[in-house]
C-alpha positions in Angstrom: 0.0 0.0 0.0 2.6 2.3 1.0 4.5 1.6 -2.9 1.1 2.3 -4.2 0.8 5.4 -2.4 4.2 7.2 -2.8 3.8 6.2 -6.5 -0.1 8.1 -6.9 2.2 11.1 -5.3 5.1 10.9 -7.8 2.8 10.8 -11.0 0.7 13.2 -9.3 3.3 16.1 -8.7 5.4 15.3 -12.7 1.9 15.4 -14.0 0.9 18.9 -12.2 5.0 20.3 -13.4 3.7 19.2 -16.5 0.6 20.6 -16.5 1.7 23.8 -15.2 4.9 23.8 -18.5 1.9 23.2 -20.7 -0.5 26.0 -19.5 2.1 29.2 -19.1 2.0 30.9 -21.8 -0.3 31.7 -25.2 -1.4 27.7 -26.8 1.1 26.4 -29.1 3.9 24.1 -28.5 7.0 25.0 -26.4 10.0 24.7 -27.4 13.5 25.6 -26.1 15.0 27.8 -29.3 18.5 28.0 -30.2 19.4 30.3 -33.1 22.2 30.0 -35.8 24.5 32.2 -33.7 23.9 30.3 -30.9 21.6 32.4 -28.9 18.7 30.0 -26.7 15.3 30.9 -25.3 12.0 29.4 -24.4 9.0 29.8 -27.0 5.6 28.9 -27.7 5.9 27.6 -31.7 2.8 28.7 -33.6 3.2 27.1 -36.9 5.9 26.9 -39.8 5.2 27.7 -42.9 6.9 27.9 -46.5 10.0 27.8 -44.9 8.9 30.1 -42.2 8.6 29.5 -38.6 6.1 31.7 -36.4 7.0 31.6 -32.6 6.2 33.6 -29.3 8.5 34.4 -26.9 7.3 36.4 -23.8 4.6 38.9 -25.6 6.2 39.3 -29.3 5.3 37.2 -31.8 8.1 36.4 -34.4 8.1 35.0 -37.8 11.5 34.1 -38.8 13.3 31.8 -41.9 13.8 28.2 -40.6 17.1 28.4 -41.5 17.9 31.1 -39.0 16.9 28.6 -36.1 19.8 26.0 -35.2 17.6 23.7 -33.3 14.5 23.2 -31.5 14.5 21.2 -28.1 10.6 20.2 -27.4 9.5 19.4 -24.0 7.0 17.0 -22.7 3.3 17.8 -21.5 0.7 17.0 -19.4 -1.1 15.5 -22.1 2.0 13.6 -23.7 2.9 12.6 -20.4 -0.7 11.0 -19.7 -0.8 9.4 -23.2 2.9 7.5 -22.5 1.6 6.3 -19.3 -1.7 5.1 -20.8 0.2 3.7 -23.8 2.8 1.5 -21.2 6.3 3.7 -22.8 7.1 4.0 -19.6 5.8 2.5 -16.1 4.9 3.8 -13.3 7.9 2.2 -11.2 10.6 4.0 -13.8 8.3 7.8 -13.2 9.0 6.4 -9.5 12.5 6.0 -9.7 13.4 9.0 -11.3 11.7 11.2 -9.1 13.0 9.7 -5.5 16.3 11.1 -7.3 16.3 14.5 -4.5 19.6 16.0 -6.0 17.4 17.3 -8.9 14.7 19.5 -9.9 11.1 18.6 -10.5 11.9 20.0 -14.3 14.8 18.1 -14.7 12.5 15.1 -13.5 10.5 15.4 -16.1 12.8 15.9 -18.7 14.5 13.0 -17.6 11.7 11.0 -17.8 10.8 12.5 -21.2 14.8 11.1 -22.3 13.7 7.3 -20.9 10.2 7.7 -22.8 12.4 8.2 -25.9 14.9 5.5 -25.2 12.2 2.9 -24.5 10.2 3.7 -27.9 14.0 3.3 -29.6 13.9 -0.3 -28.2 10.4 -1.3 -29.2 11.9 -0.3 -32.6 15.1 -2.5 -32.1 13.2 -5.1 -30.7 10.8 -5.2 -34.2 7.6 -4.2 -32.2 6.7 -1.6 -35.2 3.4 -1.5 -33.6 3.8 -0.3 -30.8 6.3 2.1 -31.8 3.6 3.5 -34.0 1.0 3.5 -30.8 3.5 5.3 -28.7 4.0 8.0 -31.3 2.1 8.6 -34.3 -0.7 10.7 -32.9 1.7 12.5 -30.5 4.0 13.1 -33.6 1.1 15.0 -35.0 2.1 18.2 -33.4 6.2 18.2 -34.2 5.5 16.9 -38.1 5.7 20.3 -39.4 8.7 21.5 -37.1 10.7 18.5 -38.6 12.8 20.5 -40.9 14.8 22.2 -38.3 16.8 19.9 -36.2 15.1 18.6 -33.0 15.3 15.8 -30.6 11.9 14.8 -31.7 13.7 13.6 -34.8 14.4 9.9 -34.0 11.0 9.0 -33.0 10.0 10.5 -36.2 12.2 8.4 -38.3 11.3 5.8 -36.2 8.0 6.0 -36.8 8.5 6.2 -40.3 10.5 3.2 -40.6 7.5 1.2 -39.0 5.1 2.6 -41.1 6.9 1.1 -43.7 8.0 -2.5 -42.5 3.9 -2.8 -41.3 3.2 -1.7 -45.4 1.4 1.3 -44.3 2.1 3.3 -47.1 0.0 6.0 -46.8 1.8 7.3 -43.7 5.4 5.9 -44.5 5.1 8.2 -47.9 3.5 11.2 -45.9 6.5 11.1 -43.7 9.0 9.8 -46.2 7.9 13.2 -48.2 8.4 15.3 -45.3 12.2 14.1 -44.9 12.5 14.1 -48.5 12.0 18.1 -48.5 14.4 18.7 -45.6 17.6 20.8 -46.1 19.8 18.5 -44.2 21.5 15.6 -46.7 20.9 12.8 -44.5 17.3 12.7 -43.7 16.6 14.1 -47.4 18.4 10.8 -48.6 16.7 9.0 -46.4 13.4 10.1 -47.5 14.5 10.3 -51.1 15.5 6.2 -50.6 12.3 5.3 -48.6 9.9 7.0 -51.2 11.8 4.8 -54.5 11.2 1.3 -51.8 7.5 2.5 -51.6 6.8 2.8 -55.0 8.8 -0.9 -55.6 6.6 -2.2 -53.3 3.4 -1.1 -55.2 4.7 -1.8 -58.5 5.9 1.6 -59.6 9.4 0.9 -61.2 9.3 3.9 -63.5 8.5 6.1 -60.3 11.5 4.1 -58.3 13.8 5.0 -61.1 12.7 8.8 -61.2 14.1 9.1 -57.8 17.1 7.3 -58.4 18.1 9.9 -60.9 17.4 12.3 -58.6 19.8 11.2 -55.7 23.0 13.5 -55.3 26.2 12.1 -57.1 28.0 11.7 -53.6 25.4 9.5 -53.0 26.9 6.1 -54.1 25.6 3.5 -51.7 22.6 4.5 -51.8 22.5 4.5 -55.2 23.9 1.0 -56.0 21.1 0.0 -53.3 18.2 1.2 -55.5 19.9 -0.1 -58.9 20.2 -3.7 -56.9 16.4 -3.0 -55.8 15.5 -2.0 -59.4 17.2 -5.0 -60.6 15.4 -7.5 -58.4 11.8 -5.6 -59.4 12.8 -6.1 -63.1 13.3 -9.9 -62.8 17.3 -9.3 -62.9 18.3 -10.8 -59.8 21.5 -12.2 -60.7 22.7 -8.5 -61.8 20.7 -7.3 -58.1 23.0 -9.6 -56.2 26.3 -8.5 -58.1 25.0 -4.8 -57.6 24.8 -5.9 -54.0 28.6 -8.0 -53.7 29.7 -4.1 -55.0 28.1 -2.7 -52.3 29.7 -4.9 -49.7 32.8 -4.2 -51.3 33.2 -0.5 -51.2 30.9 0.4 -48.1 31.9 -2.1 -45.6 30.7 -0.1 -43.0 28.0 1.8 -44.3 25.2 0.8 -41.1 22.5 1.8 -43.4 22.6 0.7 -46.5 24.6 -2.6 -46.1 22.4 -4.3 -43.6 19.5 -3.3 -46.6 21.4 -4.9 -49.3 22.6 -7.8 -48.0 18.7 -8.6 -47.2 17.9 -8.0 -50.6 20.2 -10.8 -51.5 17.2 -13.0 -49.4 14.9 -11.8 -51.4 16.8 -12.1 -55.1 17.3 -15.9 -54.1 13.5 -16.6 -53.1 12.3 -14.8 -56.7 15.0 -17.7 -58.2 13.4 -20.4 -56.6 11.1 -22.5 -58.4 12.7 -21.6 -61.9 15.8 -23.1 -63.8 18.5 -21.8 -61.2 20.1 -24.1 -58.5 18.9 -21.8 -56.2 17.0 -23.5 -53.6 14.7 -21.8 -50.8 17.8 -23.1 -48.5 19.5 -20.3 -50.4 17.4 -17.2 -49.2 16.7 -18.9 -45.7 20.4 -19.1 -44.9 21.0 -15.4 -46.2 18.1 -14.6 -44.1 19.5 -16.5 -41.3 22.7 -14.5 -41.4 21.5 -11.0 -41.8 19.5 -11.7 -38.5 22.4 -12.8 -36.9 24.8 -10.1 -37.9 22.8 -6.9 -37.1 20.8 -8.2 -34.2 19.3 -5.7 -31.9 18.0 -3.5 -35.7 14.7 -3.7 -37.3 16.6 -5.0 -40.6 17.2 -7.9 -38.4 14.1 -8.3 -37.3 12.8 -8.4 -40.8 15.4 -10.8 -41.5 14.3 -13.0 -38.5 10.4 -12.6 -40.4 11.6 -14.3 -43.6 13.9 -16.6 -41.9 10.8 -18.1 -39.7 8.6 -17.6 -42.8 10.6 -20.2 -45.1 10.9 -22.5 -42.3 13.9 -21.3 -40.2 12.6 -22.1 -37.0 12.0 -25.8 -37.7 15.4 -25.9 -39.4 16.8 -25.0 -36.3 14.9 -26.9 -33.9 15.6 -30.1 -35.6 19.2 -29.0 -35.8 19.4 -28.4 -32.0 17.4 -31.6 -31.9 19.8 -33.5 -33.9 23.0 -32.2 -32.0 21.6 -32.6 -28.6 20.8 -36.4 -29.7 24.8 -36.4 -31.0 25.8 -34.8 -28.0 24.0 -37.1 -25.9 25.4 -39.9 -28.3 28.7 -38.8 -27.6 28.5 -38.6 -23.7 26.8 -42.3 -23.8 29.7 -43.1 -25.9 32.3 -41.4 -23.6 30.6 -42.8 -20.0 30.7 -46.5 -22.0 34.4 -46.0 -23.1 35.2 -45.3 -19.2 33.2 -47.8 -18.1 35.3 -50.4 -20.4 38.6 -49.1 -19.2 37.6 -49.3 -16.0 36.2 -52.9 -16.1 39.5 -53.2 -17.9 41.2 -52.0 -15.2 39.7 -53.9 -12.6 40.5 -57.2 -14.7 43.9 -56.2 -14.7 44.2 -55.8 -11.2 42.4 -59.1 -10.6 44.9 -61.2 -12.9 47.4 -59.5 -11.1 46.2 -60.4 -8.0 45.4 -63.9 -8.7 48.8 -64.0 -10.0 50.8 -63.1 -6.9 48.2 -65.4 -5.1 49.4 -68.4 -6.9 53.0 -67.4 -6.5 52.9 -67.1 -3.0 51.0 -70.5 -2.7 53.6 -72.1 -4.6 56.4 -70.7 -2.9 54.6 -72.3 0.4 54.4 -75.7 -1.4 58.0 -75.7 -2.1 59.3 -74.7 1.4 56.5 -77.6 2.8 58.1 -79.9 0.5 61.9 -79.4 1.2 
């Protein structure tokens, strides 16, 4: 009763520091506001539009180029901070936990808590739950989708959120967001969109559309290139050119975390299109692939998507007769080990007994003898 209690009186005093963030000031969103030349304060973001962001800070209101912001730092509210709860992003006993911390402020609390919220909806993601990294976010997201072009720490749950839009084949909302990223000023989250909107239109058919983009891509972008030529290829029936496209990939960006992991599941994919038709290829082929994609970047949603073909052509069986099998061999092999002991040591004991009987019958003949004389 008494956990209970000081836990109603943790969530109860965050939720009124939140309530009391939310309610100060005119209704928008806050924000803390950095501009280019570094200069910070607390604002109340109204809208942005073409390019323009309109803000209040204290009693002005401002409308000033994007580009003049450096970054926007959102807070979390009352009504966020309900709708995590609700949504189980975080639990009660972490709120708890946080706030018995006395060497910090209530605000610092809550922003701290705001950090884990984020953190825990980056491992639903990692741990392929696109679901409920979609129910944790997408109507919450609502409100920071239009601030996405300047740079934010609502960013990664937006990404996020796009990503499992896409691997659930909700693409409605992965192109909405993938067009938003694909408009940003910043290189990598425009590729990014620019590379999620050609896989969208592959998925539905549109290779015309796919290669439109691809010819749109900046020339520095290489990897990402070869990745949607290999895609290309495997959509036009040419998966033996997709999969060399792919070996040229692993060669020159070894270390490229996003598009590698991408090709080399595509490589799944080419060998389950060549099953069933005049190749050697067997279903073996794209299982295995599959197999090793999932083991290699484990802990990433390519991985989990990996593990989803894997199990889909059988994987788990696979392995379970494999373990199966060398358990039984194992097994085999300790039966085969305690018997081999058991012989040496009945061995052993033979030994011994000849041995013994041996000594016995010299000693009785040297009794014999002396009798005799």
């Amino acid at each position: 009763m008494k956990r209970v209690f000081l836990s109603l009186v943790v969530l109860g005093a965050v939720a009124a520091t939140a309530q009391q963030k939310q309610v100060e000031g005119p209704a928008g969103t806050p924000a803390l506001l950095e501009t280019a030349n570094g200069k910070k304060a607390k604002v109340t973001l109204q809208k942005m539009e073409a390019g323009n962001l309109t803000f209040v800070a204290g009693s002005r209101s401002m409308t000033v180029p994007g580009d003049k912001i450096s970054s926007l730092t959102f807070s979390m509210g009352k009504e966020d901070f309900d709708f995590y709860r609700e949504q189980q992003v975080i639990s009660d006993e972490q709120v708890s936990e946080v706030f018995k911390q006395e060497h910090i402020s209530t605000a610092d609390k809550l922003d701290l808590i705001f950090k884990m919220v984020l953190k825990n909806i980056e491992q639903s993601y990692n741990d392929g739950d696109f679901q409920k990294v979609i129910d944790a976010t997408s109507s919450v997201m609502e409100k920071y989708i239009q601030y996405m072009p300047i740079k934010n720490n609502m960013r990664t749950p937006f990404v996020l959120t796009y990503n499992s839009y896409k691997s659930l084949g909700d693409y409605a909302n992965a192109t909405r967001y993938a067009e938003i990223l694909a408009a940003m000023d910043n290189d990598e989250m425009k590729l990014m969109g620019q590379v999620g909107l050609a896989q969208i239109a592959l998925d539905q058919g549109n290779v015309s559309a796919a290669e439109k983009i691809k010819g749109e891509l900046p020339e520095d972008a290489v990897a990402a290139d070869l990745y949607l030529k290999a895609a290309i290829q495997r959509a036009k029936g040419e998966q033996k050119d997709a999969i060399i496209t792919v070996t040229q990939i692993i060669e020159e960006f070894p270390n490229d975390v996003e598009i590698l992991p991408a090709s080399e599941l595509l490589v799944a994919y080419c060998y389950l299109d060549m099953t069933g038709t005049n190749s050697v290829i067997s279903t073996n082929s794209a299982m295995n692939t599959a197999r090793q994609v999932k083991n290699m970047y484990a802990g990433t949603a390519v991985a989990v998507n990996a593990e989803k073909l894997w199990a889909e052509l059988g994987g788990r069986e696979i392995e379970a007769e494999e373990q199966a099998l060398k358990a039984e061999m194992e097994a085999a092999k300790v039966a085969a080990e305690e018997a081999a002991k058991k012989r040496k040591a009945e061995q052993k004991a033979r030994r011994e007994a000849e041995k013994a009987a041996k000594k016995a019958d010299a000693a009785n003949t040297d009794v014999s003898e002396t009798t005799d004389n």
